[in-house]
Every structure is written in structure tokens, then in C-alpha cells.
C-alpha positions in Angstrom: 44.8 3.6 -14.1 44.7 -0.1 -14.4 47.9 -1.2 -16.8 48.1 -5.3 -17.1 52.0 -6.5 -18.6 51.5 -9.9 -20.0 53.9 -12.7 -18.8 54.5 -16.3 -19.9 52.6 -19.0 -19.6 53.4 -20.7 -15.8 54.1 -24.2 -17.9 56.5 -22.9 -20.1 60.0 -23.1 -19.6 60.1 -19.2 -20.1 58.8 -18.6 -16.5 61.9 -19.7 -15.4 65.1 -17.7 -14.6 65.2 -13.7 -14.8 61.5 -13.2 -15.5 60.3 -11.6 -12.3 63.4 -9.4 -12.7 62.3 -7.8 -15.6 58.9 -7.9 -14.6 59.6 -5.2 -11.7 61.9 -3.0 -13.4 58.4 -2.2 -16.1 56.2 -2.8 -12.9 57.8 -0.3 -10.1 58.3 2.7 -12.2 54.3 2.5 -13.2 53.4 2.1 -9.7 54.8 5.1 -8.3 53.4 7.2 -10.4 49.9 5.5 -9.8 48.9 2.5 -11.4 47.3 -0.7 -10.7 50.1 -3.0 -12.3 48.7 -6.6 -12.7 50.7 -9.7 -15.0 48.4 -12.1 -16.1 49.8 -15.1 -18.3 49.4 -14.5 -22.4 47.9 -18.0 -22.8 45.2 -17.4 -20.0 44.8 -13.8 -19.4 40.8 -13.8 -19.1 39.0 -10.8 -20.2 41.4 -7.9 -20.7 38.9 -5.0 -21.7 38.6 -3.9 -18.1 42.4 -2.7 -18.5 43.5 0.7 -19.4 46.4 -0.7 -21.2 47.9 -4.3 -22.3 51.7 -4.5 -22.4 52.2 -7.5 -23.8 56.2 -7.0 -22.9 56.9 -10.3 -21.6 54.8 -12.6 -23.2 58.2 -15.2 -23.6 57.6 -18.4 -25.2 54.9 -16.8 -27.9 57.5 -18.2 -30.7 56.6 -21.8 -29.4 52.7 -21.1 -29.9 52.3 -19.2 -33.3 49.0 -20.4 -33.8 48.2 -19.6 -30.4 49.5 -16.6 -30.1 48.5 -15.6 -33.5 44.7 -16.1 -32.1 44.8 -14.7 -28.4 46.2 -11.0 -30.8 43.1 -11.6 -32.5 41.0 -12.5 -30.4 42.3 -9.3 -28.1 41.5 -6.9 -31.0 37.6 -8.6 -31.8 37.3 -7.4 -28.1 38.7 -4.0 -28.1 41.3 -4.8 -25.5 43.7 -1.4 -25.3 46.6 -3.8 -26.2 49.8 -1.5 -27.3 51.7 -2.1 -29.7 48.7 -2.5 -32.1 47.2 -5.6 -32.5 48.1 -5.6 -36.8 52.1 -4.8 -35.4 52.0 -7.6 -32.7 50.7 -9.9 -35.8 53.5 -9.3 -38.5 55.8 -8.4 -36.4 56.1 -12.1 -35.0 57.5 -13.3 -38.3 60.7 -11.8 -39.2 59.5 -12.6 -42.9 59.2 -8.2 -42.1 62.4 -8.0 -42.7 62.0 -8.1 -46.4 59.1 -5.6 -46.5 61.0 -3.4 -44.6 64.2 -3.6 -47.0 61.5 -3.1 -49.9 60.7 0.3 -48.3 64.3 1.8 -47.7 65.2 0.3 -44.7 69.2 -1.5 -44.3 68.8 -5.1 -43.8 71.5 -7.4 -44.6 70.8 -9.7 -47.8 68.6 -12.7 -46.8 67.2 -15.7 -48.1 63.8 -16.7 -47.1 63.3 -20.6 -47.3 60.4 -23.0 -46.3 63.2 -25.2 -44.5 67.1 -25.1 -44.1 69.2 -27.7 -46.4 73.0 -27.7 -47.4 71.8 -27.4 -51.0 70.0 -23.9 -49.9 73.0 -23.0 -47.8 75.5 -23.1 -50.7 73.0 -20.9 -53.2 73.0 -18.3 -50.1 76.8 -18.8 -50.0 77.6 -18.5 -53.4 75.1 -14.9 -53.6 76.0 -13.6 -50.4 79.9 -14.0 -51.5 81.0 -15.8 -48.2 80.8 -18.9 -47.0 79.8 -17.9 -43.5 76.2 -17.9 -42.8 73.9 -17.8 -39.9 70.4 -19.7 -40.4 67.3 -18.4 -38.4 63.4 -19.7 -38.1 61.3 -17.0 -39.0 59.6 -17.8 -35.6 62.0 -17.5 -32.7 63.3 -15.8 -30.0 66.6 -15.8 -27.9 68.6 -17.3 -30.4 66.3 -20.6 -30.5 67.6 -22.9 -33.4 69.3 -20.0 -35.0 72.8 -21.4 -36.2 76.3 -20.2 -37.1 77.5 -22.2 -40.1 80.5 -22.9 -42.8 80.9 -25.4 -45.4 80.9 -29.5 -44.1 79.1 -28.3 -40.7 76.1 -30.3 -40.1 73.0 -28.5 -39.9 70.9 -30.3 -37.3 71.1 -27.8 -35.0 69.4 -25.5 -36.8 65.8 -23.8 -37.6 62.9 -26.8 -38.7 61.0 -25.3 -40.5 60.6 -22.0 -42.3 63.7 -19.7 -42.2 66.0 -17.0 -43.1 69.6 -17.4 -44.2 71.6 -14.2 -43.6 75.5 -13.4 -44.2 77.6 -14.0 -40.7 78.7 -10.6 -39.9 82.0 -11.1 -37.4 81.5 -7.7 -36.2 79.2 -8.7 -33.8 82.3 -10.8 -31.9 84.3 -7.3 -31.6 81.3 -4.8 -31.4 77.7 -6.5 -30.6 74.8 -5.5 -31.3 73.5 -1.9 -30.7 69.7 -2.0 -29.3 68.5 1.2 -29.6 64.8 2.2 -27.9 62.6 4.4 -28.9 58.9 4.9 -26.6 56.0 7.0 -28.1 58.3 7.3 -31.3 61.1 9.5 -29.7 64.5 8.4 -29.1 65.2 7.0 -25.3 68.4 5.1 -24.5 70.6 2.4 -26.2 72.8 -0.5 -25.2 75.2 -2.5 -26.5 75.2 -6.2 -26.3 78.7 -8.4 -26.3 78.8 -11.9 -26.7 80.8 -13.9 -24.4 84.5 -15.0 -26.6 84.3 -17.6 -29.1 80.3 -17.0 -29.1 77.7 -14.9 -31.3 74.9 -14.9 -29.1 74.8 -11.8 -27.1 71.5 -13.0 -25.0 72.2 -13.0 -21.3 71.3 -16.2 -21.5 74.1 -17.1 -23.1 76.6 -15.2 -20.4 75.8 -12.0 -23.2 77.5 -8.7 -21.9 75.3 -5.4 -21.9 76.3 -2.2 -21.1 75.0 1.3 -21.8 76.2 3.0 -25.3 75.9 6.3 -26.8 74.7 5.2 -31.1 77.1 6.7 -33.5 75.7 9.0 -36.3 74.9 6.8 -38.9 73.6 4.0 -36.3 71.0 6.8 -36.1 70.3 7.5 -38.6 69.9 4.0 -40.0 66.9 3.6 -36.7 65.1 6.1 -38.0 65.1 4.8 -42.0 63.7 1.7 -40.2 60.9 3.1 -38.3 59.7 5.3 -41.0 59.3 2.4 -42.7 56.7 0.9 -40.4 54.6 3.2 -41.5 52.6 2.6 -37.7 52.2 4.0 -34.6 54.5 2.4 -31.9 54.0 2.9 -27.8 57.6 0.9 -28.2 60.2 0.0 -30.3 63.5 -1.8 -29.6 66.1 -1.9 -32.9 69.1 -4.1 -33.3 71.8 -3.2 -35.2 75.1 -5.2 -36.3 77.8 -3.1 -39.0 77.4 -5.0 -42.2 80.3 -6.5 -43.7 80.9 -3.3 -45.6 80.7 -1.6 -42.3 77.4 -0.4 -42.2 74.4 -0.4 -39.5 71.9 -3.4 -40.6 69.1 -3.8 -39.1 69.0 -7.8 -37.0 65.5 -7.6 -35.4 62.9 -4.4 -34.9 61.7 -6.1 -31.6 57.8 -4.9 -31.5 56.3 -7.4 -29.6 58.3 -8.4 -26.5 61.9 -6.6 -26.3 63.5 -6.1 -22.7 63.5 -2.5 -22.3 66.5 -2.0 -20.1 65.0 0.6 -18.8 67.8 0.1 -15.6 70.3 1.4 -18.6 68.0 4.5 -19.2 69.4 7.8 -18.5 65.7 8.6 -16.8 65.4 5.5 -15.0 62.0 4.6 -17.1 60.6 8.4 -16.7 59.9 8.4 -20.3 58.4 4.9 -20.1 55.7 5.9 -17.7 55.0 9.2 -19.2 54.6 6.9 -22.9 52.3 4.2 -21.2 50.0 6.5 -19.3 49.5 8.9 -22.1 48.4 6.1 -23.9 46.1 4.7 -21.5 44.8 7.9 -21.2 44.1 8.4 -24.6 42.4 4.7 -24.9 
């Protein structure tokens, strides 16, 4: 079984740090139970058809290259490469412009503006609708917090997204619960952590000195997962959702990672069992 995990381009910055890291912790698991792991770069990958299955789990930095990325998916599915998630998924799901055709189709999302590009005069509409005048701004193209932007009346705005963007509520419950990821592999329920931002911050990234730890989901964080999936309406080897409580208390959804979440599969009960069993399956089926 030949099983190829995509990983960032060697030139881009993403290559740096904790990549190799993560990396092994997908990697090990599949080669004890008898695969041929390779990680060829997204941007140069060569033919992938030979594979048994594409994980394109680490391809960091895609958010930088939308047109390129956009065209190596395609390109991948013209070619019948066994690339999982699907090829249509790994598309939309690069925008988070999803998050309005998901809240169309039942799931909770917390109210957003979508804009072509970020100004104070847009700010103030989203503050006036939203009823408070703390907002976070977004691109609709990012990853690891890149150009997103915690903002209040009179605070400049340059650090913010360029171009197209969403404008959400700020919802301080991240600073006293984070964020609840909860993963799901061959749609079934697997693990969940909870990520804390480091004091005074809102990222909870480990990149920005983000705590994670292990967490049991409460009953409506649940349930509110699986409203989400349902309303991808597609099949999914894996599935990482984000959750924040709304400021009436509520599981919202932040991000339904599809393309390149960290599994933390070293905070699954199984140790990546389930994982494995997911990926071969799939191969297997391809």
C-alpha cells in the first residue's frame, strides 16, 4: 500500500519549525501497519496516480498560492489521483466564503460579513448589526491566524486581511475557554482538544505559544459537529471542527478544517488506530 502525505513547498516559509513533527506522528502509525509512506511537496509532487492514497494533510502555505493550489486540486482530479478529501471538498473548502453555505443549510456559524476588502466604514456597518463594537476581521484565504485581526473602534486596521474577507463578532470566550477542535475520520467521532491562547492573546495556534490539551465535548458541542457535517452533504476520510461558545453561549462553528488540519492524533485515545484503519480502508477501496 503506497500512501503519499503532501508537505509544503521546501521554499516556503512553512517548511520551517514543527513540520517534520507532525509529519511522523501521520507517518509512523501508517508504517507499522504496512505502508509505503512517502511526502512529496504540494507545488512539485510529480505524477501522483501511482499512489494508493494522497493525504494532502500538510500541504502549509496553500493560502499563499490560491491560484496555484486551486490548479494542482484540479489538475490531481483530471488525473484520477486517489487524493482524499475529494478533490470538489479540497476546492471550496479553501475559501471560508463555506461558511455562509453552511449557515444556509442549518449549521451554527456566528453572524459574518463577507467583503471584497476590510475598511473602517465596513467595520462600523458590521459593528452596528453585530451589536458590539468588538470584531475580528479574517481573509477568506488564510491559515494560522495570517492577517486575521482583533479590532475596536479608532484601532488602525493595517494589520489586517488585503483583500477579500470576513468580519465576524469577537467572541471573549475564547480567552477563558478556547477553541474546541473536534475530529471526526471516516465520518465517526474520534478525539477532541481544546486549544487556549496564551493571556492577553486570541490566537490559540502553537505558533503563537497556543495551549492544547485533550477535552471531553460537552453535549451540545456535539451535537452542534454533527449539524455541521450533515450539512456538507460529502463524504470526508477527515474532518477537523472548531468551535468557540457564541456570545449567547452557544457552540459556533470557527473553521471546518477539510483540507490540512493537524490531527493530534498524539491526543487520541487510540494513538491514531482509527486513523490508519480510515486511510487504508480508503486506499483499499480506490
Amino acid at each position: 500500500m503506497r500512501i503519499a502525505i503532501l508537505t509544503p513547498d521546501p521554499a516556503d516559509p512553512a517548511r520551517q519549525g514543527r513540520w517534520d513533527q507532525v509529519f511522523a506522528r501521520m507517518a509512523e502509525p501508517l508504517t507499522a501497519a504496512g505502508a509505503q509512506v512517502a511526502g512529496p511537496a504540494w507545488t512539485d509532487a510529480g505524477d501522483l496516480t501511482g499512489y494508493d492514497l494522497v493525504l494532502p494533510l500538510m500541504v502549509w502555505g496553500y493560502h499563499r498560492e490560491g491560484d496555484r493550489w486551486a490548479g494542482q486540486v484540479s489538475a490531481w482530479e483530471a488525473a484520477g489521483v486517489r487524493v482524499q478529501n475529494p478533490a470538489s471538498v479540497l476546492l471550496w473548502n479553501a475559501d471560508k466564503g463555506y461558511l455562509g453555505r453552511l449557515a444556509e443549510r442549518g449549521a451554527p456559524v456566528p453572524s459574518t460579513l463577507y467583503v471584497d476588502r476590510v475598511t473602517p466604514e465596513l467595520m462600523a456597518q458590521a459593528a452596528a448589526s453585530f451589536g458590539t463594537d468588538r470584531l475580528v476581521a479574517k481573509p477568506r484565504v488564510s491559515a494560522i491566524a495570517y492577517q486575521t485581526l482583533r479590532w475596536s473602534p479608532g484601532e488602525p486596521l493595517d494589520a489586517g486581511p488585503e483583500g477579500p474577507a470576513l468580519i465576524q463578532p469577537y467572541l471573549p470566550a475564547i480567552e477563558q475557554h478556547g477553541e474546541l477542535s473536534m475530529f471526526f475520520l471516516g465520518g465517526a467521532y474520534s478525539h477532541a482538544v481544546r486549544k487556549v491562547p496564551r493571556a492577553g492573546d486570541f490566537r490559540v495556534q502553537p505558533e503563537y505559544e497556543g495551549v492544547t490539551n485533550a477535552a471531553d465535548p460537552s453535549p451540545d458541542e456535539q451535537a452542534a459537529a454533527e449539524a455541521i457535517l450533515a450539512a456538507v452533504q460529502e463524504p470526508l476520510l477527515y474532518a477537523r471542527v472548531d468551535l468557540v461558545r457564541g456570545l449567547d453561549d452557544r457552540p459556533v462553528l470557527m473553521e471546518l478544517e477539510l483540507v490540512e488540519p493537524d490531527l493530534f492524533l498524539g491526543h487520541a485515545p487510540d494513538r491514531g488506530r482509527r486513523f490508519v484503519e480510515v486511510a487504508l480502508d480508503r486506499a483499499r477501496a480506490a
